[in-house]
N, C-alpha and C positions, 0 to 999 in steps of 0.2 A: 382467337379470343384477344381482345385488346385490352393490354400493358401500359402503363403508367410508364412513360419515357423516363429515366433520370438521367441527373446531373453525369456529366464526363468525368473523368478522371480530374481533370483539371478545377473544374467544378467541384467535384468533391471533397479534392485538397483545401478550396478558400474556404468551402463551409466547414471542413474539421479546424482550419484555422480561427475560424469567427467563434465553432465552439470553444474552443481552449480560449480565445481574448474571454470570452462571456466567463467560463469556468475558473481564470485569473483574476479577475474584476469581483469575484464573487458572487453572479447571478447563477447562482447553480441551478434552478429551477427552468431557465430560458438555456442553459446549456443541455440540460435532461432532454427539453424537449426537441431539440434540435438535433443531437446525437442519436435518440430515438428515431430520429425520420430518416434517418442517413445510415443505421444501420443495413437494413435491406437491399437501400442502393450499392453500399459498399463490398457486402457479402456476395451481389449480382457482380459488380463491374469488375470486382478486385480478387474476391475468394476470402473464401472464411477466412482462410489461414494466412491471410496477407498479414507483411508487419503492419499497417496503416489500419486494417479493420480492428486487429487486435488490440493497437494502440486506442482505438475507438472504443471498444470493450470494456476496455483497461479505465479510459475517462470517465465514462458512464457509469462504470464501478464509483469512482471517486466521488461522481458529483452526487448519488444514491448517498455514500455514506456524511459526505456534509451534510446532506440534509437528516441523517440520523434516521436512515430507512434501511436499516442493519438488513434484514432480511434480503432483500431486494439486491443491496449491497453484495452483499457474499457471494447471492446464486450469479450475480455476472461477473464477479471479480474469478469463480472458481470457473466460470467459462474462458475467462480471457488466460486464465492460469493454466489450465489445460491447454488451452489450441496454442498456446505459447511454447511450454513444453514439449508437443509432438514435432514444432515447427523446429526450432532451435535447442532442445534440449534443456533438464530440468536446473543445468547452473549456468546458461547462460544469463547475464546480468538483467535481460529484459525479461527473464522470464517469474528472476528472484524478484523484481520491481511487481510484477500481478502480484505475486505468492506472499510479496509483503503486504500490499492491497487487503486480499484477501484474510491473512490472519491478524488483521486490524479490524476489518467488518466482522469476522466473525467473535471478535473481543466483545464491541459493542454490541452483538448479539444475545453476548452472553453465555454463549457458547465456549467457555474456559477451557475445558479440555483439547477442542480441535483448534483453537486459536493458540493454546501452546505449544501445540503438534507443530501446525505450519509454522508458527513463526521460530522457536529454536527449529528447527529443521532450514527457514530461509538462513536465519542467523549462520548456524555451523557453513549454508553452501556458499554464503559471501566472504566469510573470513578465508574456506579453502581458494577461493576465485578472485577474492579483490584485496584481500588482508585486513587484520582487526580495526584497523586507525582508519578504514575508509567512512565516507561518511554515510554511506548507503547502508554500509554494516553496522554502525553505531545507532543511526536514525533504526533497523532491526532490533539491538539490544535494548535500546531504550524501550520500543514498545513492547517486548516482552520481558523485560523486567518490571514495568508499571504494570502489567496487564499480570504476571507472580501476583503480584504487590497484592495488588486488588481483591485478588480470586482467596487471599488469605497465607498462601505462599509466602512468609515475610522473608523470609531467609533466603529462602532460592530468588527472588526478588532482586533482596541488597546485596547478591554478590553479584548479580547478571549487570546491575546500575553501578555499581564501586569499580567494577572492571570495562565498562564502559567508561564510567566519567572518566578513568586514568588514561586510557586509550584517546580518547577525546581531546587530551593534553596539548596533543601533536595537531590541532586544528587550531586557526588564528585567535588571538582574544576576540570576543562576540560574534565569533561564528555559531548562526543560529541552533545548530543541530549541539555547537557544543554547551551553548546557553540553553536548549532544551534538556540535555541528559542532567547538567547543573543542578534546575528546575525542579526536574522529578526526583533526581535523588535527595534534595532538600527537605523534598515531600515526605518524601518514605520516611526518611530519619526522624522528622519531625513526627510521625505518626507511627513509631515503631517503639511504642512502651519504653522511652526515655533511650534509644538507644538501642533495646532489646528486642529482638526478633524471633517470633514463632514457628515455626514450619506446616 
Protein backbone atom coordinates (compact mmCIF):
# COMPACT_ATOMS: atom_id res chain seq x y z
CA UNK A 1 0.00 0.00 0.00
CA UNK A 2 1.39 3.34 -0.78
CA UNK A 3 2.46 6.02 1.94
CA UNK A 4 2.69 9.50 1.95
CA UNK A 5 6.57 10.14 2.08
CA UNK A 6 7.45 12.78 4.75
CA UNK A 7 9.71 15.30 5.59
CA UNK A 8 13.35 14.04 7.04
CA UNK A 9 14.41 14.77 10.27
CA UNK A 10 15.87 17.74 9.04
CA UNK A 11 12.94 18.84 7.47
CA UNK A 12 11.00 18.34 10.20
CA UNK A 13 13.17 20.42 12.62
CA UNK A 14 12.73 23.84 9.86
CA UNK A 15 8.92 23.14 9.92
CA UNK A 16 8.65 22.84 13.84
CA UNK A 17 10.93 25.92 13.62
CA UNK A 18 8.49 28.04 11.13
CA UNK A 19 5.79 26.57 13.61
CA UNK A 20 7.04 28.24 16.82
CA UNK A 21 8.20 31.70 14.32
CA UNK A 22 4.22 31.67 13.34
CA UNK A 23 3.17 30.67 17.24
CA UNK A 24 5.63 33.81 18.38
CA UNK A 25 4.29 36.31 15.81
CA UNK A 26 0.95 35.44 17.01
CA UNK A 27 -0.75 33.49 14.12
CA UNK A 28 -1.79 30.83 16.21
CA UNK A 29 -4.33 29.43 13.67
CA UNK A 30 -1.40 28.98 10.70
CA UNK A 31 0.67 27.48 13.54
CA UNK A 32 -2.54 24.77 14.61
CA UNK A 33 -2.38 23.98 11.24
CA UNK A 34 0.90 23.30 10.40
CA UNK A 35 1.84 21.30 13.80
CA UNK A 36 -1.24 19.37 12.98
CA UNK A 37 0.28 18.03 9.69
CA UNK A 38 3.63 17.40 11.33
CA UNK A 39 2.40 15.46 14.03
CA UNK A 40 2.11 12.20 12.26
CA UNK A 41 5.18 12.66 10.39
CA UNK A 42 7.06 13.20 13.72
CA UNK A 43 5.36 10.32 15.66
CA UNK A 44 6.59 8.12 12.35
CA UNK A 45 10.25 9.44 11.95
CA UNK A 46 11.08 10.41 15.55
CA UNK A 47 8.52 8.38 18.08
CA UNK A 48 6.03 9.29 20.22
CA UNK A 49 7.99 9.75 22.96
CA UNK A 50 10.60 11.85 21.35
CA UNK A 51 11.63 15.23 23.07
CA UNK A 52 10.91 17.05 19.67
CA UNK A 53 7.27 15.36 19.07
CA UNK A 54 6.43 16.14 22.68
CA UNK A 55 7.63 19.52 22.39
CA UNK A 56 5.32 19.54 19.26
CA UNK A 57 2.39 18.39 21.58
CA UNK A 58 3.19 20.58 24.11
CA UNK A 59 2.86 23.79 21.23
CA UNK A 60 -0.14 22.55 19.78
CA UNK A 61 -1.44 22.47 23.37
CA UNK A 62 -0.51 26.20 23.58
CA UNK A 63 -1.65 27.36 20.26
CA UNK A 64 -5.48 25.40 21.02
CA UNK A 65 -5.49 27.53 24.28
CA UNK A 66 -4.75 31.02 22.53
CA UNK A 67 -7.34 30.50 20.70
CA UNK A 68 -9.48 29.75 23.80
CA UNK A 69 -10.42 26.15 22.49
CA UNK A 70 -10.11 24.93 26.29
CA UNK A 71 -11.26 21.65 25.44
CA UNK A 72 -9.06 20.76 22.68
CA UNK A 73 -6.53 22.44 24.79
CA UNK A 74 -6.38 20.08 27.80
CA UNK A 75 -6.95 16.67 25.81
CA UNK A 76 -3.33 17.50 24.13
CA UNK A 77 -1.62 19.28 26.83
CA UNK A 78 -2.69 16.02 29.16
CA UNK A 79 -1.14 13.94 26.11
CA UNK A 80 1.98 15.83 25.98
CA UNK A 81 2.03 15.58 29.96
CA UNK A 82 1.87 12.25 30.14
CA UNK A 83 4.38 10.88 27.22
CA UNK A 84 6.57 13.56 29.01
CA UNK A 85 6.27 11.92 32.33
CA UNK A 86 6.87 8.31 31.24
CA UNK A 87 9.80 9.72 29.20
CA UNK A 88 11.68 11.77 31.87
CA UNK A 89 9.91 11.52 34.83
CA UNK A 90 7.06 13.58 36.58
CA UNK A 91 9.56 16.46 38.01
CA UNK A 92 11.51 16.90 35.42
CA UNK A 93 11.37 20.63 34.29
CA UNK A 94 10.02 19.85 30.89
CA UNK A 95 7.55 17.72 32.10
CA UNK A 96 6.25 20.57 34.93
CA UNK A 97 6.37 23.04 31.74
CA UNK A 98 3.19 20.41 29.84
CA UNK A 99 1.65 19.96 33.43
CA UNK A 100 1.68 23.79 33.78
CA UNK A 101 0.12 23.94 30.12
CA UNK A 102 -2.32 21.65 31.09
CA UNK A 103 -3.68 23.15 34.50
CA UNK A 104 -4.04 26.45 32.63
CA UNK A 105 -6.30 24.89 29.90
CA UNK A 106 -8.10 23.04 32.09
CA UNK A 107 -8.69 26.59 34.30
CA UNK A 108 -10.05 27.98 31.21
CA UNK A 109 -12.12 25.04 30.93
CA UNK A 110 -13.65 25.56 33.82
CA UNK A 111 -12.65 22.61 35.17
CA UNK A 112 -11.63 24.28 38.82
CA UNK A 113 -11.11 21.30 40.67
CA UNK A 114 -8.61 19.29 38.25
CA UNK A 115 -6.87 22.59 37.40
CA UNK A 116 -6.08 23.11 41.05
CA UNK A 117 -5.04 19.62 41.32
CA UNK A 118 -2.35 19.97 38.58
CA UNK A 119 -1.28 23.14 39.03
CA UNK A 120 -0.61 23.16 43.11
CA UNK A 121 0.76 19.65 42.46
CA UNK A 122 3.16 21.39 39.40
CA UNK A 123 3.74 24.37 41.80
CA UNK A 124 4.86 22.12 44.97
CA UNK A 125 7.30 19.80 42.16
CA UNK A 126 9.10 23.29 40.96
CA UNK A 127 9.69 24.73 44.22
CA UNK A 128 11.15 20.92 45.49
CA UNK A 129 13.33 21.02 41.77
CA UNK A 130 13.95 24.62 40.79
CA UNK A 131 13.28 26.75 44.23
CA UNK A 132 10.36 29.25 45.07
CA UNK A 133 12.07 32.61 43.42
CA UNK A 134 12.43 30.64 40.03
CA UNK A 135 10.42 32.17 37.52
CA UNK A 136 8.84 28.89 36.01
CA UNK A 137 7.65 28.41 39.61
CA UNK A 138 6.15 31.91 40.23
CA UNK A 139 4.64 32.11 36.54
CA UNK A 140 2.82 28.25 38.46
CA UNK A 141 1.83 30.31 41.65
CA UNK A 142 0.43 33.03 39.92
CA UNK A 143 -1.77 30.95 37.69
CA UNK A 144 -3.01 29.09 40.56
CA UNK A 145 -3.58 31.69 42.73
CA UNK A 146 -5.75 33.61 40.02
CA UNK A 147 -7.29 30.61 38.98
CA UNK A 148 -8.28 30.21 43.75
CA UNK A 149 -9.13 33.80 43.08
CA UNK A 150 -11.71 33.19 40.48
CA UNK A 151 -13.22 29.80 41.43
CA UNK A 152 -14.28 31.85 44.79
CA UNK A 153 -11.38 30.61 46.91
CA UNK A 154 -10.30 34.24 48.05
CA UNK A 155 -8.34 33.43 50.69
CA UNK A 156 -6.41 30.42 49.51
CA UNK A 157 -6.04 32.61 46.42
CA UNK A 158 -4.25 35.75 48.41
CA UNK A 159 -1.96 33.85 50.17
CA UNK A 160 -0.84 31.50 47.01
CA UNK A 161 -0.40 35.55 45.12
CA UNK A 162 1.20 37.49 48.56
CA UNK A 163 3.80 34.63 48.65
CA UNK A 164 4.51 34.71 45.23
CA UNK A 165 4.64 38.49 44.77
CA UNK A 166 7.38 38.38 47.71
CA UNK A 167 9.32 35.55 46.19
CA UNK A 168 8.99 37.63 42.89
CA UNK A 169 11.22 40.29 44.73
CA UNK A 170 14.36 38.42 43.84
CA UNK A 171 13.54 38.86 39.93
CA UNK A 172 14.75 42.33 38.16
CA UNK A 173 12.51 45.47 38.26
CA UNK A 174 10.05 44.81 35.04
CA UNK A 175 10.71 41.49 34.77
CA UNK A 176 7.53 40.30 33.01
CA UNK A 177 6.52 37.38 35.26
CA UNK A 178 7.31 39.65 38.17
CA UNK A 179 5.05 42.53 36.65
CA UNK A 180 2.44 39.63 35.92
CA UNK A 181 2.18 38.31 39.73
CA UNK A 182 2.14 42.48 40.70
CA UNK A 183 -0.81 42.51 38.19
CA UNK A 184 -2.99 39.85 39.63
CA UNK A 185 -2.47 40.34 42.91
CA UNK A 186 -3.52 44.06 42.40
CA UNK A 187 -6.59 42.47 41.01
CA UNK A 188 -7.37 40.25 43.75
CA UNK A 189 -7.11 42.92 46.39
CA UNK A 190 -9.01 45.29 44.55
CA UNK A 191 -11.80 42.69 44.21
CA UNK A 192 -11.45 41.16 47.67
CA UNK A 193 -14.44 43.05 49.71
CA UNK A 194 -12.02 46.07 50.66
CA UNK A 195 -9.43 43.88 51.59
CA UNK A 196 -11.39 41.00 52.88
CA UNK A 197 -11.27 37.64 51.89
CA UNK A 198 -13.74 34.72 51.73
CA UNK A 199 -12.92 31.05 51.58
Amino acid sequence: MWRRKGPNRSGLRRQLRTARVLFDSGDFAAAEVLLRRLLPDCEAELGANHEETIGLLDLLGSTLYQQRRAAASAQIAREATDRAARVWGPDAPATLDCAHNLGAALAIQGDVSAAVAVLDDTWQRRVRRLGAAHESTLTTANTLGATLFAAGLRRDGLTVLRRAHAESAGLPTGHPVRVDIADTLRIAERNADGGRSGS
